[in-house]
KEGUTI-146797 format. One record per residue (C-alpha): residue in three letters; x, y, z; residue number from 0; chain. Coordinates in Angstrom, 2 decimals. Each point is the difference from the previous one (the first is absolute). Layout:
    aa        c1        c2        c3     i   ch
   ALA         X         Y         Z   NUM    A
...
// end
This chain:
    aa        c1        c2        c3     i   ch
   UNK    -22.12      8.88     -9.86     0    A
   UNK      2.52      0.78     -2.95     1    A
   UNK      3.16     -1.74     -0.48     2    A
   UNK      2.48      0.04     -2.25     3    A
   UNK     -0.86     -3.03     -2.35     4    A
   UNK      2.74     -2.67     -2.65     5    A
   UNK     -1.93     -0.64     -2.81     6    A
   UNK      2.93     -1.44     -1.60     7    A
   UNK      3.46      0.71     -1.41     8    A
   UNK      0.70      3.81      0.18     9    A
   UNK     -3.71      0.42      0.69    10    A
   UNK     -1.03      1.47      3.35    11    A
   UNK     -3.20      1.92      1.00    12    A
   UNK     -1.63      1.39      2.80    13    A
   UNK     -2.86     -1.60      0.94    14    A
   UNK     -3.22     -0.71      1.92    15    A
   UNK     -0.12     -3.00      2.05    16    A
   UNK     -1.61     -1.82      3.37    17    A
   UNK      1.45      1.29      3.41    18    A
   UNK      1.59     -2.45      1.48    19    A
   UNK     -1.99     -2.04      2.50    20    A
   UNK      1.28     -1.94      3.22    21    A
   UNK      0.76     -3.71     -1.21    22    A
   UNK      2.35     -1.90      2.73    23    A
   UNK     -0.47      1.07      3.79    24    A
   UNK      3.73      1.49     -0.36    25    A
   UNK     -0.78      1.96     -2.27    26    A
   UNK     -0.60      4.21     -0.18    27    A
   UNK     -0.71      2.66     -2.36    28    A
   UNK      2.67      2.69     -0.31    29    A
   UNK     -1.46      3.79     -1.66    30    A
   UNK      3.01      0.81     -2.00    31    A
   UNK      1.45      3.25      0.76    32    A
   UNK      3.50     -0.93     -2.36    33    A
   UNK      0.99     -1.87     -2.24    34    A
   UNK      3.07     -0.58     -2.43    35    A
   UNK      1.34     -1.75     -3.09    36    A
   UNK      2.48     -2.42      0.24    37    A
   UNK      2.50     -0.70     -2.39    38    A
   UNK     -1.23     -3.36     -0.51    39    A
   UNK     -3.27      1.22     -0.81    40    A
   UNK      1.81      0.60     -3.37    41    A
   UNK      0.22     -3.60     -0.62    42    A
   UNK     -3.72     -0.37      0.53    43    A
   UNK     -1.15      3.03     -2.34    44    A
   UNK      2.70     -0.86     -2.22    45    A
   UNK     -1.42     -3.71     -0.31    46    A
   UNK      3.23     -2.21      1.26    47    A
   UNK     -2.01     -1.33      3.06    48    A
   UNK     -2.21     -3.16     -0.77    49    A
   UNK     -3.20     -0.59      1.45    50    A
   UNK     -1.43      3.21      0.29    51    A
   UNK     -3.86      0.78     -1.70    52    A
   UNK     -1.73      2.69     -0.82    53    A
   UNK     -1.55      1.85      2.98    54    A
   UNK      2.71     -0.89      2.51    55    A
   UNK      0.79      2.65      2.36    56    A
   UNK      3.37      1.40     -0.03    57    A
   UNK      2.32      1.69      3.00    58    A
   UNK      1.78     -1.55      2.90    59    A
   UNK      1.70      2.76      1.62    60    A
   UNK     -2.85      1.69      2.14    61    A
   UNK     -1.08      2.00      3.08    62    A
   UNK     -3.37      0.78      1.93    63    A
   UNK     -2.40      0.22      2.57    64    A
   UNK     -1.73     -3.25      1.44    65    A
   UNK     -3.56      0.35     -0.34    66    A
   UNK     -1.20     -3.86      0.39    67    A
   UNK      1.73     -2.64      1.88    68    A
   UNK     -1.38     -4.26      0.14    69    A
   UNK     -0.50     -1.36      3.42    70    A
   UNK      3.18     -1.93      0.20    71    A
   UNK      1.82      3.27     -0.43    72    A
   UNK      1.84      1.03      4.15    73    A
   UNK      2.44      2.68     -0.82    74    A
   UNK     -1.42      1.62     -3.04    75    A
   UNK     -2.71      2.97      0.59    76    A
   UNK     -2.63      1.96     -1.70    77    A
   UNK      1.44      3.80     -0.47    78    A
   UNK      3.96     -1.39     -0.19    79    A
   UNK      2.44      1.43     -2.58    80    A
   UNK      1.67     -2.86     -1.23    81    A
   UNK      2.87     -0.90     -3.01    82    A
   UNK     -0.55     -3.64     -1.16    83    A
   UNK      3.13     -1.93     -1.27    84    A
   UNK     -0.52     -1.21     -3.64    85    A
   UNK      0.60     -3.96      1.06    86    A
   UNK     -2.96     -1.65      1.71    87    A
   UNK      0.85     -2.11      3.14    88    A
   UNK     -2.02     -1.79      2.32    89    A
   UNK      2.85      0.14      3.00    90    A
   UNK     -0.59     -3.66      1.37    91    A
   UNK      1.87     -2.34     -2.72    92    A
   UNK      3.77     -1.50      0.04    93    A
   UNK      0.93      3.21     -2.57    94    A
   UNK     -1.86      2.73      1.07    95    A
   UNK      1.73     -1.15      4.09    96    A
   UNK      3.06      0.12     -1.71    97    A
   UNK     -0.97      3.45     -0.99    98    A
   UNK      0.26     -0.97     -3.89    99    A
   UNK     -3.42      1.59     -0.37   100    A
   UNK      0.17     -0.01     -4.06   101    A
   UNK      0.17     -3.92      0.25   102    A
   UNK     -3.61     -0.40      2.45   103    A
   UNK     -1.27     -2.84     -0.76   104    A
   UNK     -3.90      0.83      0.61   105    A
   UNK     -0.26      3.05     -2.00   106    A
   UNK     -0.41     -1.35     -4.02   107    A
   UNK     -3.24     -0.97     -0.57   108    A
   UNK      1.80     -0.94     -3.20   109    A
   UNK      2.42     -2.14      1.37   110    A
   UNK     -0.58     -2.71     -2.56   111    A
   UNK      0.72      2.35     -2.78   112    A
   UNK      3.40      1.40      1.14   113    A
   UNK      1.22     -3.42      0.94   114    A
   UNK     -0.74     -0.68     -3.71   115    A
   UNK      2.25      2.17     -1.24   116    A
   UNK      2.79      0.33      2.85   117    A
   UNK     -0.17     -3.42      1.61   118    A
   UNK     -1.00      1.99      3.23   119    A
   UNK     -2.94      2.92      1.21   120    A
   UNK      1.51      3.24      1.79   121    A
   UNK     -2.20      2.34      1.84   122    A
   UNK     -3.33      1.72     -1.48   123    A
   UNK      0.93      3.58     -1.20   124    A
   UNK     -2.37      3.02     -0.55   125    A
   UNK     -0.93      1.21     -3.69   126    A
   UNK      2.63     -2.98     -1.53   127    A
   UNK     -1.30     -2.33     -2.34   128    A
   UNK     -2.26     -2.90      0.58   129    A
   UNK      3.42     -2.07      0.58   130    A
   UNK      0.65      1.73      3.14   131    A
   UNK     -4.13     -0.42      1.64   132    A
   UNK     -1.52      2.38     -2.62   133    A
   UNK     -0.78      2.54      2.97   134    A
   UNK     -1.55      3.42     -0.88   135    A
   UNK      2.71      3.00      0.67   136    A
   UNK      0.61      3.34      0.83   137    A
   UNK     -0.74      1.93     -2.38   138    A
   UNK     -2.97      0.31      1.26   139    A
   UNK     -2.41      1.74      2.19   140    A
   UNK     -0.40     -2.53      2.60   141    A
   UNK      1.95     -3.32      0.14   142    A
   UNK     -0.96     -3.46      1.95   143    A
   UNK      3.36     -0.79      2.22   144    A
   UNK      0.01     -3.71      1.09   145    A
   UNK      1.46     -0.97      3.19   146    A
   UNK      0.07      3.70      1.12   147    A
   UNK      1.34     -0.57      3.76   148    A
   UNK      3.03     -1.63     -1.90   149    A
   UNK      1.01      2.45     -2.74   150    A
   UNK     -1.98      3.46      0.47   151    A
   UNK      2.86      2.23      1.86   152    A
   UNK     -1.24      3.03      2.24   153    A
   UNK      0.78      3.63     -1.54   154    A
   UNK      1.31      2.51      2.76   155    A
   UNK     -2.18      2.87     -0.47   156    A
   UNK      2.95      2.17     -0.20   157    A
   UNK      1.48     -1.74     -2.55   158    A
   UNK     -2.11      1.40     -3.56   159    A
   UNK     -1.08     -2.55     -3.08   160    A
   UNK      3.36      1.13     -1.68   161    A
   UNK      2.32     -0.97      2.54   162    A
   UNK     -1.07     -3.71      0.40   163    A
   UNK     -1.81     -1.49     -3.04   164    A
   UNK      3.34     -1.13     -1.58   165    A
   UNK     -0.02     -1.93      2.95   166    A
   UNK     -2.42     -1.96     -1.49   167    A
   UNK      2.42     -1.77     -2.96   168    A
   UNK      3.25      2.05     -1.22   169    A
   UNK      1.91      1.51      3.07   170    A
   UNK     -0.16     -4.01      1.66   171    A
   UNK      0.53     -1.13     -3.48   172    A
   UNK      3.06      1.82     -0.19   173    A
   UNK      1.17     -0.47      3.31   174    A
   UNK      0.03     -3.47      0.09   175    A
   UNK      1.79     -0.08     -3.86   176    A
   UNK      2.85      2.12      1.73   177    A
   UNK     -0.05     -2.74      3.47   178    A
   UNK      0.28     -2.27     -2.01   179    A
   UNK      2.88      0.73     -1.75   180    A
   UNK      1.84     -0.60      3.57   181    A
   UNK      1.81      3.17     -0.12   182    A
   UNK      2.58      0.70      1.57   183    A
   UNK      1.75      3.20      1.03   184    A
   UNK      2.32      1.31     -2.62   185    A
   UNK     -2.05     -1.95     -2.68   186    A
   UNK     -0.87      1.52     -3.72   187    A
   UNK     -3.38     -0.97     -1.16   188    A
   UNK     -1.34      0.11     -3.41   189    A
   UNK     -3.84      1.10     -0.47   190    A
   UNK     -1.92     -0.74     -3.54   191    A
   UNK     -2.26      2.29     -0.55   192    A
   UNK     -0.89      3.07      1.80   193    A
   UNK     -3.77      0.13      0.17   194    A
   UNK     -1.42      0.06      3.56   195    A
   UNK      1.31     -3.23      0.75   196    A
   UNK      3.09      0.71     -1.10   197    A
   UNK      0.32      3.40      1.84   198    A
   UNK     -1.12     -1.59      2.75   199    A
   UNK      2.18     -2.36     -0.03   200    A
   UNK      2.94      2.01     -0.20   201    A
   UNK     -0.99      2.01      3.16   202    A
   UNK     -0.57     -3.24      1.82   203    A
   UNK      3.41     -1.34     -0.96   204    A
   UNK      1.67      3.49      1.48   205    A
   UNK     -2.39     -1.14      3.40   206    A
   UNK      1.61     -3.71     -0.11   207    A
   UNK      3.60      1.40     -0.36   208    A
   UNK      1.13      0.16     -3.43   209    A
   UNK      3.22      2.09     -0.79   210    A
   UNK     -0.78      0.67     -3.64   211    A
   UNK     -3.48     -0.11     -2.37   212    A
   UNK      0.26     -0.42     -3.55   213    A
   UNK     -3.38      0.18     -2.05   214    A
   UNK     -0.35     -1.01     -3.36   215    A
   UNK     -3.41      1.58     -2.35   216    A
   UNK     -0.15      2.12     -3.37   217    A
   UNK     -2.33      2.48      1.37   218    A
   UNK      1.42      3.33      0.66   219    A
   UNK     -2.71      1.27      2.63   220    A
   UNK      0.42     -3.09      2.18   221    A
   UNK      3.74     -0.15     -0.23   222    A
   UNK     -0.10      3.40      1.27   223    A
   UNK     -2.23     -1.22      2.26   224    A
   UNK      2.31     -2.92      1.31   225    A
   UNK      2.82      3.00      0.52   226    A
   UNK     -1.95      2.20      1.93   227    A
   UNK     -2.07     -1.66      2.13   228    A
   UNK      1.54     -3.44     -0.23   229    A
   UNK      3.59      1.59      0.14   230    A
   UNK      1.12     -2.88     -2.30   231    A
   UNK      2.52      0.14     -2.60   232    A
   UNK     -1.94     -0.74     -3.75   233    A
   UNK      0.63     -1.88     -2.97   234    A
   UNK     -2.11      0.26     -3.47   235    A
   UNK      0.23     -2.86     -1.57   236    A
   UNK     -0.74      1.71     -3.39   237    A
   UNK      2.92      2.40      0.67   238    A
   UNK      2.57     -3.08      0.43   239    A
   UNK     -1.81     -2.09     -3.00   240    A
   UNK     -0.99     -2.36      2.33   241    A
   UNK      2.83     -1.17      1.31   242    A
   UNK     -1.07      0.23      3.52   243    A
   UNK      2.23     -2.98      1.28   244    A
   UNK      3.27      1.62     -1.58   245    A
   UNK     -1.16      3.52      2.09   246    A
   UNK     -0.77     -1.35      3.00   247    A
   UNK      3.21     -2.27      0.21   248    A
   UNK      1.92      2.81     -0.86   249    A
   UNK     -1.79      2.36      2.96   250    A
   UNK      0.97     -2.87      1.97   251    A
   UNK      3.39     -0.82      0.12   252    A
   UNK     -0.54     -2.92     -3.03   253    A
   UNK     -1.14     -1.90      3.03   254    A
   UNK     -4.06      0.68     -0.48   255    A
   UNK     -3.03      0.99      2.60   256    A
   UNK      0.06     -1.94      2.95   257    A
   UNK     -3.90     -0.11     -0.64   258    A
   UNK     -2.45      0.88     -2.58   259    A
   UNK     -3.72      0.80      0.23   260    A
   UNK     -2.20     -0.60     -2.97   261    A
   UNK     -2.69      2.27      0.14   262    A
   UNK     -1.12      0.10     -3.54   263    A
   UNK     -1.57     -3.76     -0.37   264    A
   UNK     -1.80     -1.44     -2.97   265    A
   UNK     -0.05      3.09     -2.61   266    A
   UNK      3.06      1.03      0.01   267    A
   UNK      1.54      2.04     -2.76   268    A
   UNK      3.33     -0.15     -1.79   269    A
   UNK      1.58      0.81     -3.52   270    A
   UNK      2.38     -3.22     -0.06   271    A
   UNK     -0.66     -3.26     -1.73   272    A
   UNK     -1.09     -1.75      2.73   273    A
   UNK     -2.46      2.82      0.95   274    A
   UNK     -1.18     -0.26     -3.96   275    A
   UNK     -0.35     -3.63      0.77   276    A
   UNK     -2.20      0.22      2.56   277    A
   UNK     -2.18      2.55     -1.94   278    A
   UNK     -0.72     -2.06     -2.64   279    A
   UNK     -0.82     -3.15      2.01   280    A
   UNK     -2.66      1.63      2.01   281    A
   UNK     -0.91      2.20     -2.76   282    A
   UNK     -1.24     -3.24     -1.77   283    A
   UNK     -0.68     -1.94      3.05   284    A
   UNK      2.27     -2.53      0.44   285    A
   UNK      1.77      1.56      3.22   286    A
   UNK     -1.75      2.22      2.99   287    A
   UNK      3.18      1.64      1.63   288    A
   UNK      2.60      2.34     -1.05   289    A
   UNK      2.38     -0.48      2.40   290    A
   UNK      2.89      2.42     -0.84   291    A
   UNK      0.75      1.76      3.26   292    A
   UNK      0.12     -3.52      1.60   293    A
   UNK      2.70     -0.73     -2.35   294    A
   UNK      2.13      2.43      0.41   295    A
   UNK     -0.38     -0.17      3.75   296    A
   UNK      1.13     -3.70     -0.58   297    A
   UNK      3.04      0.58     -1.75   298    A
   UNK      1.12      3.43      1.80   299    A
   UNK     -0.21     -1.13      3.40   300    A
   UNK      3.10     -1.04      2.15   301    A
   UNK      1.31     -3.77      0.21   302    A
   UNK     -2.50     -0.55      3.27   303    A
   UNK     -2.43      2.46     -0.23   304    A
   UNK     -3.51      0.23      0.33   305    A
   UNK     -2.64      0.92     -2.38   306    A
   UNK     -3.14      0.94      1.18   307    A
   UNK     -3.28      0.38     -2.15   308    A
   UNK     -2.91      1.73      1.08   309    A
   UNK     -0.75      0.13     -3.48   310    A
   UNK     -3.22     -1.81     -1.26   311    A
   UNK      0.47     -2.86     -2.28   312    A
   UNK     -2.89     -2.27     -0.74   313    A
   UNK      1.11     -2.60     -2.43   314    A
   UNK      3.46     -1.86     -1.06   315    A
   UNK      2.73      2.28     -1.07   316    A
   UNK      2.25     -0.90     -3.30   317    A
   UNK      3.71      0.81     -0.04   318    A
   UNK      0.86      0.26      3.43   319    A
   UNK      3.85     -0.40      0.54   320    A
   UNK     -0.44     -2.17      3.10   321    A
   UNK      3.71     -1.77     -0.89   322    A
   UNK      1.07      2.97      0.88   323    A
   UNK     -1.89      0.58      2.95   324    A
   UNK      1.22     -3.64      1.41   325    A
   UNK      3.38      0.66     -0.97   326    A
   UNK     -0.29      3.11      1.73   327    A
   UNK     -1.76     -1.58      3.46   328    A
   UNK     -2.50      2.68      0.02   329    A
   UNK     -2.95      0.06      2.36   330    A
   UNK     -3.24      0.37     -1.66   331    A
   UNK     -2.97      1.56      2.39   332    A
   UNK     -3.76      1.10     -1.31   333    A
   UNK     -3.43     -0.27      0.32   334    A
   UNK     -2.82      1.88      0.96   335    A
   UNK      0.28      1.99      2.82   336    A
   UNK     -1.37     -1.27      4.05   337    A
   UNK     -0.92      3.26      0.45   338    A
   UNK     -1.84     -0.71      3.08   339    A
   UNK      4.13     -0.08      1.48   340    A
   UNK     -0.03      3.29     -1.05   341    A
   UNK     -2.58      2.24      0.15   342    A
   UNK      0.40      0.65      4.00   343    A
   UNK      3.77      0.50      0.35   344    A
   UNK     -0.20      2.37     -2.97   345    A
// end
């Protein structure tokens, strides 16, 4: 089959490779009818992401047709349209019954590694790094999907490839960065970066009951973007030199968001010192994160807000005002997302 292929930083191809064969009873083999990039697979092409080699499959946002199931395999059929959720999950351990499906404890093969270098293993993902089970992905014309009964989700066949397959990472990615911000009605929420995450986590913060959307970028198209479709109000950062914090207390009443959603993660971009700063050190490799939007979401948001990050962020961040954010009592709420919760009501 061909795939799409990292080879290394900034180096991707489209290759030939093995179909993927039935390995674990719960397995099944998904034909691929779409497929779509992911923000995050930035940080793979772009070379942030550790543990990745040459050959690795990329894509974790997918949608197909079932056409091989394993024997241990109930609900799951040959001939079903299906969206898989980019997390792997068995469905039987003490996270994945809490329904905190990116934590499973059965799905890393590489367990060992990631414990390494977090102190702890979260789920397996699809097309992410040897760190997170070094599974093939996506991008791809057929994919192996462990523990199918658990995570492969049934496609209504009036429902087209379009209308679901951000189902499969960014719409329950975005949802649950706007539940968690705990809003409440009348609330203003702050959004970094208006990407599809971002957009879609403005609309989802309009669904939970939020008064007022502000989102913060530098790209004209997706500003407009955030207007029109996201009907939020806008800030440029390059049009207010930066001063984000000084723009949003000042749309605010001096008093700040109530909560802020960091949507931008580890590659953030910024033209003040502390955004040089961060250039530099990863630039020579003595940092991995450029956490900019994350600190300005610390230091605008209201005395007990929230700040939620969706944002990916994969090694220890420099500079973070956290004084502030103690001072301040803020609530702090991430991770990857259990998409599994989502997929169904959504």
């Amino acid at each position: 089959m061909r795939a799409v292929c990292w080879h290394g930083a900034r180096d991707v191809r489209v290759d030939t490779v093995p179909d993927p064969e039935i390995v674990n009873p719960h397995d099944a083999i998904v034909r691929v009818t779409s497929t779509a990039i992911c923000g995050s697979d930035l940080h793979l092409y772009n070379g942030v992401i550790p543990t990745m080699r040459p050959g690795d499959i990329l894509g974790h946002e997918f949608m197909g047709e079932v056409v091989e199931t394993g024997p241990s395999n109930r609900t799951v059929k040959v001939g079903d349209r299906v969206v898989i959720p980019f997390t792997i999950a068995c469905g039987a351990c003490f996270f994945c019954r809490e329904q905190l499906t990116s934590l499973c404890d059965n799905t890393n093969p590489n367990a060992a590694m990631a414990e390494a270098l977090y102190g702890f293993s979260a789920s397996g993902l699809f097309g992410y790094s040897h760190l997170y089970g070094g599974y093939a992905g996506g991008q791809a014309e057929y994919v192996r999907v462990p523990f199918a009964d658990i995570g492969a989700c049934p496609v209504p066949a009036r429902l087209t490839d379009e209308q679901v397959l951000f189902l499969s990472d960014i719409f329950p990615t975005a949802y649950m960065a706007a539940e968690n911000c705990g809003i409440r009605p009348g609330d203003t929420i702050a959004v970094w970066g208006c990407g599809p995450v971002g957009l879609l986590a403005i609309r989802s913060a309009y669904l939970l009951g939020a008064d007022r959307v502000i989102a913060i970028d530098r790209w004209p198209a997706r500003l407009r973007l955030a207007e029109s479709e996201g009907k939020a109000e806008t800030i440029n950062y390059e049009d207010v030199d930066d001063d984000v914090v000084e723009e949003l207390k000042q749309r605010t009443g001096g008093r700040g968001p109530d909560a802020c959603i960091d949507a931008v993660g580890t590659e953030a971009h910024g033209t003040t010192l502390d955004a040089l700063y961060d250039r530099v050190k990863t630039a020579v490799r003595l940092g991995t994160d450029r956490p900019v939007a994350l600190r300005q979401a610390i230091q605008a948001c209201r005395k007990g807000g929230t700040v939620s990050i969706p944002g990916v962020y994969g090694g220890s961040l420099d500079k973070i005002p956290f004084g502030a954010a103690f001072a301040k009592a803020l609530t702090f709420r991430m991770g990857q997302t259990h998409v599994h919760r989502y997929m169904r009501p959504l």
